[in-house]
ROZA-317288 format. One record per residue (C-alpha): residue number from 1; residue in three letters; x, y, z. Coordinates in nm, 2 decimals, padded with zeros to 4 digits. Each point is the difference from the previous one (the first is absolute). Layout:
<marti NUM,'ALA',<X,Y,Z>>
...
This chain:
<marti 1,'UNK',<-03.81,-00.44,-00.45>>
<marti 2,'UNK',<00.09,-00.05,-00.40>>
<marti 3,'UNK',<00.22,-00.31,-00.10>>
<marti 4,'UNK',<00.41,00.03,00.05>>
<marti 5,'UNK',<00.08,00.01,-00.35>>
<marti 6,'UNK',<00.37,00.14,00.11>>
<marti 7,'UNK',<00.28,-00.05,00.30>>
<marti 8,'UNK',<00.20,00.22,00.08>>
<marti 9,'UNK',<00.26,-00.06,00.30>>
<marti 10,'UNK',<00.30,00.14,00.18>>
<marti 11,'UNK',<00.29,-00.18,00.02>>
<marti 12,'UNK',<00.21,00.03,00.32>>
<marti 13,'UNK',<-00.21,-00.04,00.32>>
<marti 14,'UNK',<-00.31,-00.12,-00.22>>
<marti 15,'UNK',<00.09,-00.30,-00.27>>
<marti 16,'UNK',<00.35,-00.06,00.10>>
<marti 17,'UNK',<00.07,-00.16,00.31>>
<marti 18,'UNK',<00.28,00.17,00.25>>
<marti 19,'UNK',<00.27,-00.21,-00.20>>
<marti 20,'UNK',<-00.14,00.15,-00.30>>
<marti 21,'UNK',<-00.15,-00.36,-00.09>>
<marti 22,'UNK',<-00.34,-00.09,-00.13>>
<marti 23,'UNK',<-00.20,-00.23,00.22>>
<marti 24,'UNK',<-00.15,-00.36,-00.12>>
<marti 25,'UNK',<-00.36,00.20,00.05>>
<marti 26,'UNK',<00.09,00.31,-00.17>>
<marti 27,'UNK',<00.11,-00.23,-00.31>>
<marti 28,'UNK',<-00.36,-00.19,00.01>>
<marti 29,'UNK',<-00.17,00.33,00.03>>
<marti 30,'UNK',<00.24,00.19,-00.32>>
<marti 31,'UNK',<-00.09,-00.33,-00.19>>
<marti 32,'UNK',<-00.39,-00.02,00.13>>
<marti 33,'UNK',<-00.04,00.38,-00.11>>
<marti 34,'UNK',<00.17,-00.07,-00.36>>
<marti 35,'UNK',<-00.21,-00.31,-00.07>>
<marti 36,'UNK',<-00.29,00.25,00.06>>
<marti 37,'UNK',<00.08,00.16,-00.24>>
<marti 38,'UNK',<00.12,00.33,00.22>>
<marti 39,'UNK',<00.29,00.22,-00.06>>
<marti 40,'UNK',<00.28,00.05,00.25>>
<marti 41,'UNK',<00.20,00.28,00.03>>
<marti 42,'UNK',<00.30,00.10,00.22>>
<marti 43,'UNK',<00.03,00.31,00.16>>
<marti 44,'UNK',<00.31,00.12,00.15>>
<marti 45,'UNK',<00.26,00.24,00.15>>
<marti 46,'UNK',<00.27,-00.19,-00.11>>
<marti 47,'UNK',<00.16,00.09,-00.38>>
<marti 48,'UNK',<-00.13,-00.29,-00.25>>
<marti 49,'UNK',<00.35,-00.11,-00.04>>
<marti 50,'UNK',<00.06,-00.09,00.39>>
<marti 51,'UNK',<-00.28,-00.25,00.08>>
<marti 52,'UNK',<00.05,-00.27,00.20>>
<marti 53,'UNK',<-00.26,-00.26,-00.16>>
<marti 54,'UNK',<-00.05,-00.06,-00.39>>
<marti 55,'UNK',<-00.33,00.15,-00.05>>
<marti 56,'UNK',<-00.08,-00.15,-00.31>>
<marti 57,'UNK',<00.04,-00.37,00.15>>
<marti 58,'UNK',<-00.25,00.11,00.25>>
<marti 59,'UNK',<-00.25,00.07,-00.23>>
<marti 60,'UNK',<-00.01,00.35,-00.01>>
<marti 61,'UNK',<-00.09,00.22,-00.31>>
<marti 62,'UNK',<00.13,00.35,00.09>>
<marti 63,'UNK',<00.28,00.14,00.25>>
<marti 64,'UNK',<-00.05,00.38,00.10>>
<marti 65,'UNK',<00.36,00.09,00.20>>
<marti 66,'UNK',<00.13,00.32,00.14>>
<marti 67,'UNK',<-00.35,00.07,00.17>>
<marti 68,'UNK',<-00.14,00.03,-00.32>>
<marti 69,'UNK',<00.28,00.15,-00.21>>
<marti 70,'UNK',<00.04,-00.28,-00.25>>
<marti 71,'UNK',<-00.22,-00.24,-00.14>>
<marti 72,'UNK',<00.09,-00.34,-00.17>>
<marti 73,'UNK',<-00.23,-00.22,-00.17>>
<marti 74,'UNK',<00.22,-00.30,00.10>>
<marti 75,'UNK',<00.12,-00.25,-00.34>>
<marti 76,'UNK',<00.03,00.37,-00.19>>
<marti 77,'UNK',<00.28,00.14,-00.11>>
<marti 78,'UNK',<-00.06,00.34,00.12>>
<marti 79,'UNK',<-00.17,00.20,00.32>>
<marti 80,'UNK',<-00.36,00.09,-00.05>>
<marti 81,'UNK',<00.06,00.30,00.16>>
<marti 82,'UNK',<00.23,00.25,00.19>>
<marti 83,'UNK',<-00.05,00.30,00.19>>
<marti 84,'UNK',<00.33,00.22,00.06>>
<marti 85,'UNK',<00.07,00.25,00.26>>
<marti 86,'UNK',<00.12,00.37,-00.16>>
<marti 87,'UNK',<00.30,00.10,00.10>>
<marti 88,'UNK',<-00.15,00.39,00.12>>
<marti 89,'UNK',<-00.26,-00.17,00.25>>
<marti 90,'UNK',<00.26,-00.20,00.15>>
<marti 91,'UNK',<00.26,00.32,00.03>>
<marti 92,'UNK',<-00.33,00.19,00.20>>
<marti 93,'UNK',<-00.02,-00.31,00.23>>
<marti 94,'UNK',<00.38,-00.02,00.08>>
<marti 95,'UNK',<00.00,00.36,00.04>>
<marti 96,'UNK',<-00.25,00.02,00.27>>
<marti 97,'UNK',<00.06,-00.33,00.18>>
<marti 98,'UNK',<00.38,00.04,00.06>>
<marti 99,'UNK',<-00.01,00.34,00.20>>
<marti 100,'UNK',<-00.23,-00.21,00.21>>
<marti 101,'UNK',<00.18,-00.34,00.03>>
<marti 102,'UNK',<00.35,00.06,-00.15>>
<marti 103,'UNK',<00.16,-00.36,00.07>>
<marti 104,'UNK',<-00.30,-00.15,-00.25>>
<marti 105,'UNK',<00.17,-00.18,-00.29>>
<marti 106,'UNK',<-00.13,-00.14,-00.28>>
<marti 107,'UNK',<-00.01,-00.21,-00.28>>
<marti 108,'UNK',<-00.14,-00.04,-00.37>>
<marti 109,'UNK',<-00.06,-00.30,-00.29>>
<marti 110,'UNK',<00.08,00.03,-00.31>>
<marti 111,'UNK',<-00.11,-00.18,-00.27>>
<marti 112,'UNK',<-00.29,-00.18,00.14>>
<marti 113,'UNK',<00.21,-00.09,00.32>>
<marti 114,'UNK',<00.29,-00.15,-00.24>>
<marti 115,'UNK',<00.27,00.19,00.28>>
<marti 116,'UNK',<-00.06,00.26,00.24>>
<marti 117,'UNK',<00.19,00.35,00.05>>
<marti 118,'UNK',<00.06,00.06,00.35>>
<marti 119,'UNK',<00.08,00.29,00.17>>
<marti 120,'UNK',<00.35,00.02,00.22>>
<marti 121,'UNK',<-00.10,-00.12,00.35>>
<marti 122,'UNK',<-00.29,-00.22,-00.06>>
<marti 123,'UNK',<00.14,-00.32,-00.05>>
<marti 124,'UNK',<00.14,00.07,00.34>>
<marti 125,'UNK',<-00.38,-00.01,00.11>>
<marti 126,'UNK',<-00.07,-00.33,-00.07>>
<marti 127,'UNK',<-00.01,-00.26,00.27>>
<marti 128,'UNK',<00.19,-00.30,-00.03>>
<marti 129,'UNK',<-00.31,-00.19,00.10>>
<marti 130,'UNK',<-00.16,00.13,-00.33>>
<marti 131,'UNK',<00.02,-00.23,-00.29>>
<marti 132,'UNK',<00.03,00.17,-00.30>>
<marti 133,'UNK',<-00.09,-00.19,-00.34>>
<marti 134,'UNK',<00.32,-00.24,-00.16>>
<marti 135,'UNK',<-00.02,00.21,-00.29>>
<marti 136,'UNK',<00.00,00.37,00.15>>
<marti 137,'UNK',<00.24,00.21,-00.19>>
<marti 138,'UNK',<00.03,00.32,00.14>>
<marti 139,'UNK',<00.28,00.34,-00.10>>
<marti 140,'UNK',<00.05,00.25,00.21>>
<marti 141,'UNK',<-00.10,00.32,-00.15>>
<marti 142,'UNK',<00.01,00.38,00.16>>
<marti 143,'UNK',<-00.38,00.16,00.04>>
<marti 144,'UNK',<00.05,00.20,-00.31>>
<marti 145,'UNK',<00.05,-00.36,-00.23>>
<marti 146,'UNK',<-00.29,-00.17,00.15>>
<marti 147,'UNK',<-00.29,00.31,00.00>>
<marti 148,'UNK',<00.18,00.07,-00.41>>
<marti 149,'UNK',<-00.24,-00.27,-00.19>>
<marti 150,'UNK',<-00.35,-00.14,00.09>>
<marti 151,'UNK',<-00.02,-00.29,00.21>>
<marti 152,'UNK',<-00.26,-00.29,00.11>>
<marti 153,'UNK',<00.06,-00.02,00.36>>
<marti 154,'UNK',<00.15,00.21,00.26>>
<marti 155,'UNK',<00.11,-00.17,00.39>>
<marti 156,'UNK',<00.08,00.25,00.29>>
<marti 157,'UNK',<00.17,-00.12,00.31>>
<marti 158,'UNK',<00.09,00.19,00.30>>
<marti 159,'UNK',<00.22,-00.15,00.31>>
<marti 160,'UNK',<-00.22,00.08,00.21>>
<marti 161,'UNK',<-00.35,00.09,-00.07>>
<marti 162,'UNK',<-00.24,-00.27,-00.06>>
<marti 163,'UNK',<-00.20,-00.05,-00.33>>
<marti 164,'UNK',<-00.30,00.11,00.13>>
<marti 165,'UNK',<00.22,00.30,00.15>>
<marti 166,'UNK',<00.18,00.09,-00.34>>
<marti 167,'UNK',<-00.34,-00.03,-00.18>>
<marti 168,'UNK',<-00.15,00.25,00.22>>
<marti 169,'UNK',<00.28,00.23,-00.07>>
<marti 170,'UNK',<-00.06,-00.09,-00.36>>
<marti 171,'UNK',<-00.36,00.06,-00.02>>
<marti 172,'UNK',<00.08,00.32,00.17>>
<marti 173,'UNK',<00.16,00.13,-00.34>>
<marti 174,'UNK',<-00.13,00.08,-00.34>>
<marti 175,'UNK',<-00.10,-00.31,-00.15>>
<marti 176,'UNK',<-00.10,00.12,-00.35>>
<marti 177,'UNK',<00.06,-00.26,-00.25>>
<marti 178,'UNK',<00.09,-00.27,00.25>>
<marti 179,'UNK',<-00.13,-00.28,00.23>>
<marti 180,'UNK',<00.11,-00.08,00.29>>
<marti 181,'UNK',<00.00,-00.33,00.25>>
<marti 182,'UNK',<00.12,-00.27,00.17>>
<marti 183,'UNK',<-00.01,-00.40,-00.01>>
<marti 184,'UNK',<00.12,-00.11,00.29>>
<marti 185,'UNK',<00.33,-00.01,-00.08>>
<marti 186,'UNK',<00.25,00.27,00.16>>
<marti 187,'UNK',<-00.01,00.28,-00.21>>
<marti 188,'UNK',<-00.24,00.22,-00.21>>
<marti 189,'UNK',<-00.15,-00.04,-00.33>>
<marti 190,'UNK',<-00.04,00.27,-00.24>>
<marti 191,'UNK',<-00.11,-00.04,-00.37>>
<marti 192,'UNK',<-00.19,00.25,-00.22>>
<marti 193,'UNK',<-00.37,00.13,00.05>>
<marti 194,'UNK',<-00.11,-00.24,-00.21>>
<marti 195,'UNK',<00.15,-00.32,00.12>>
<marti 196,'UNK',<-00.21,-00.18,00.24>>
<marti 197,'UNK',<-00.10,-00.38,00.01>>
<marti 198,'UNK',<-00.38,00.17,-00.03>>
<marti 199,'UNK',<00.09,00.19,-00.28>>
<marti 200,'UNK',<00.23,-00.28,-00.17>>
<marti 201,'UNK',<-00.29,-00.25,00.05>>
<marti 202,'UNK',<-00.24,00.21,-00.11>>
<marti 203,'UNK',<00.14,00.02,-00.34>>
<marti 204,'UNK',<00.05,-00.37,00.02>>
<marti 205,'UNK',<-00.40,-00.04,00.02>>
<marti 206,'UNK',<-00.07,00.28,-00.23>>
<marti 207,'UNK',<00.17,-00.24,-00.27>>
<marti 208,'UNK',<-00.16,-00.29,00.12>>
<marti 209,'UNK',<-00.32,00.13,00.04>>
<marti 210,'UNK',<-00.04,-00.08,00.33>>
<marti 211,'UNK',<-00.18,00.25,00.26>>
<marti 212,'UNK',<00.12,00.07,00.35>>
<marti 213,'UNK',<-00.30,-00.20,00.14>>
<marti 214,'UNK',<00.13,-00.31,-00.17>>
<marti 215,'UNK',<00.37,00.02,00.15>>
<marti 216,'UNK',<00.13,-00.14,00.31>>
<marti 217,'UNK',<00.28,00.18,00.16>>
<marti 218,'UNK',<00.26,-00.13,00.29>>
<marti 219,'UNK',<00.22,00.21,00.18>>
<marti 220,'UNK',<00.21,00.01,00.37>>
<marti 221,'UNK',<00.15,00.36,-00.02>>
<marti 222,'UNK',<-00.04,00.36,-00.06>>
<marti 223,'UNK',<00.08,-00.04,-00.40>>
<marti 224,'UNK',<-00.30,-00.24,-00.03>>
<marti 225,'UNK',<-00.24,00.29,00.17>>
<marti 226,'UNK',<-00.09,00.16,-00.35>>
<marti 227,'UNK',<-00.06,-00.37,-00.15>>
<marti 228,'UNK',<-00.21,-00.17,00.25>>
<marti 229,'UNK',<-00.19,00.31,00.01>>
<marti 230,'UNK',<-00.06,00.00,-00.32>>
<marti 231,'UNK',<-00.10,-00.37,-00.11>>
<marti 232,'UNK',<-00.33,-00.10,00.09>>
<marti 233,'UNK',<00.14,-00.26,00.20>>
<marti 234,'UNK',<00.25,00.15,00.16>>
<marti 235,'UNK',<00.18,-00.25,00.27>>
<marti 236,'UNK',<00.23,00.08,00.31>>
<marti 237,'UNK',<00.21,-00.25,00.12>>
<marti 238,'UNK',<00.00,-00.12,00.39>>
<marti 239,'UNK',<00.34,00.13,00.03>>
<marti 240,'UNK',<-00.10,00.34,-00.21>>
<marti 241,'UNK',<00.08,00.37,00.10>>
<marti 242,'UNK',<-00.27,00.13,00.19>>
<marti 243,'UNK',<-00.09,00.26,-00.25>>
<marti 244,'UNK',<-00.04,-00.26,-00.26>>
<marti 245,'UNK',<-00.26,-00.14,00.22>>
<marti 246,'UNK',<-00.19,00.26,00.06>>
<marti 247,'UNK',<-00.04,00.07,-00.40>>
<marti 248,'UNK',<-00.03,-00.39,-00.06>>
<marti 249,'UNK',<-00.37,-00.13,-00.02>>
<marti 250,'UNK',<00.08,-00.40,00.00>>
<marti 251,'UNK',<00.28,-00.14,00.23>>
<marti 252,'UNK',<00.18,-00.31,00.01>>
<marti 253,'UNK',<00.30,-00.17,00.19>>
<marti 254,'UNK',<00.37,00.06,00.01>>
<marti 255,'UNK',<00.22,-00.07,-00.23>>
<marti 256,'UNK',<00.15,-00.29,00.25>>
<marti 257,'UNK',<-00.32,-00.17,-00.03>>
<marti 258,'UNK',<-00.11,00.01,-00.34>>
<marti 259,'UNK',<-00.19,00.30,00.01>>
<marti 260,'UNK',<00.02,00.07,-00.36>>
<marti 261,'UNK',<-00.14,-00.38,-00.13>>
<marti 262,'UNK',<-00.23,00.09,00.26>>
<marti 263,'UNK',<-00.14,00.30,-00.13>>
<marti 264,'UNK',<00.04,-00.13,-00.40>>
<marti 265,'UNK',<-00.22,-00.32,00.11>>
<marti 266,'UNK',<-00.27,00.24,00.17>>
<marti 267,'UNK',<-00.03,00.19,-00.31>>
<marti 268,'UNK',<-00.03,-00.30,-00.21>>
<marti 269,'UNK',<-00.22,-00.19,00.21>>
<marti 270,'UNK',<-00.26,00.27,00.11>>
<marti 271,'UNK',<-00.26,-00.16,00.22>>
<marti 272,'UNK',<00.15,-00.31,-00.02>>
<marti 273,'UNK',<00.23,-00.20,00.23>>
<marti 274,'UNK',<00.23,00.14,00.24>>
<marti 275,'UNK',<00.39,-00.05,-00.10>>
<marti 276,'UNK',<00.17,-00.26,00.19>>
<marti 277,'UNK',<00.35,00.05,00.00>>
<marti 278,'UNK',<00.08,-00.37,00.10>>
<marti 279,'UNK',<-00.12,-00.07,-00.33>>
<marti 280,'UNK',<00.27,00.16,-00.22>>
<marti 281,'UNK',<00.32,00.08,00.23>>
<marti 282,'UNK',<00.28,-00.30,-00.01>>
């Protein structure tokens, strides 16, 4: 297979721990893949103003967030790139899923997740359990204000319906204009057509000059599906979604044991010697 001459990983589930920390082997691994000259980028559900590590202290060059919605080339002023959902293909989705699933509510960023516009009711759908970023700011808007203007990032949550459930129901509408999927976290994700991590990181490359063959990609859930596939070394994670391992063609460990530095010291160390954990975790 052609050298890694780019990383591209998930955050939640993949390089964050489950308290959202970075592991002593992760850090080695980030550092390892920088010194190689390698370029790291981020790819993530979450908007680019609510993450939970400083990418740029990690190493990393480039930050895709909203699934692919926004692009930051991280020590620039300005996003790379943005990719907006119309306000028409969201009033066709709304329009067919709520006959269907009427409690659904739902919720949409504005200004590259600065504060959110939330429909009446859908606060109430949020768990106490969940922890929502320190810096959420959130207004609660009716359904005409939030499908007026273009937005990044749309969340739908329903009280009872899983996400996989509410995502069928979505998938079940017209999805012109929009994609649609979910992270693991309890709701869905849509964006616009455009706005995958695939399609985010493939414009990332194009710039870069960097083929697919020459990327490694590192996913756990159902938004990484379009990415892994696409990279030529497309990584699942031990504890990945099993249709992210059935698209995946190289496979690692869980993100509880260091499956990511795992799978960056593989890739850098073809044919060499196995990774011993022992030898980088405190």
């Amino acid at each position: 297979m052609a050298p890694v001459r780019l990383i591209a990983t998930d955050l939640d589930g993949t390089l964050l721990l489950p308290d959202k920390t970075v592991s002593t082997a992760t850090r080695a691994a980030l550092q390892a893949a920088a010194a190689a000259g390698v370029t790291l980028v981020a790819a993530t559900g979450r908007q680019l103003r609510h993450l939970p590590v400083d990418l740029a202290e990690l190493g990393f060059h480039y930050a895709i967030g909203a699934n692919g919605g926004v692009c930051a080339e991280l020590g620039q002023d300005a996003v790379a790139f943005a990719e907006e959902i119309e306000p028409e293909h969201l009033h066709t989705l709304i329009d067919q899923l709520r006959p269907q699933v009427p409690e659904v509510r739902l919720a949409a960023s504005r200004n590259l997740g600065e504060y959110h516009l939330c429909e009446p009711g859908y606060l109430d759908l949020v768990p106490a359990a969940e922890v929502l970023p320190p810096n959420w700011r959130v207004e609660i808007a009716p359904i005409t204000e939030i499908l007026a203007e273009p937005t990044i990032k749309v969340t739908l949550r329903h009280p009872e319906l899983s996400p996989a459930g509410l995502l069928a129901a979505v998938l079940s509408c017209d999805l012109t204009g929009l994609s649609a999927t979910i992270s693991g976290a309890p709701f869905v994700e849509i964006g616009a057509a455009r706005a995958t991590k695939a399609t985010a990181l493939a414009r990332v490359c194009a710039q870069l000059d960097i083929p697919s063959d020459q990327v490694m990609a590192v996913g756990d859930s159902l938004n990484d599906v379009d990415m892994v596939t696409w990279a030529g070394h497309g990584f699942a994670m031990g504890n990945a979604d099993p249709e992210l391992r059935e698209v995946a063609n190289r496979f690692t460990t869980a993100n509880t044991q260091d499956g990511f530095a795992m799978a960056v010291h593989n890739v850098l160390h073809e044919g060499g010697q196995p990774w011993n954990p022992s030898a980088t975790r405190s």
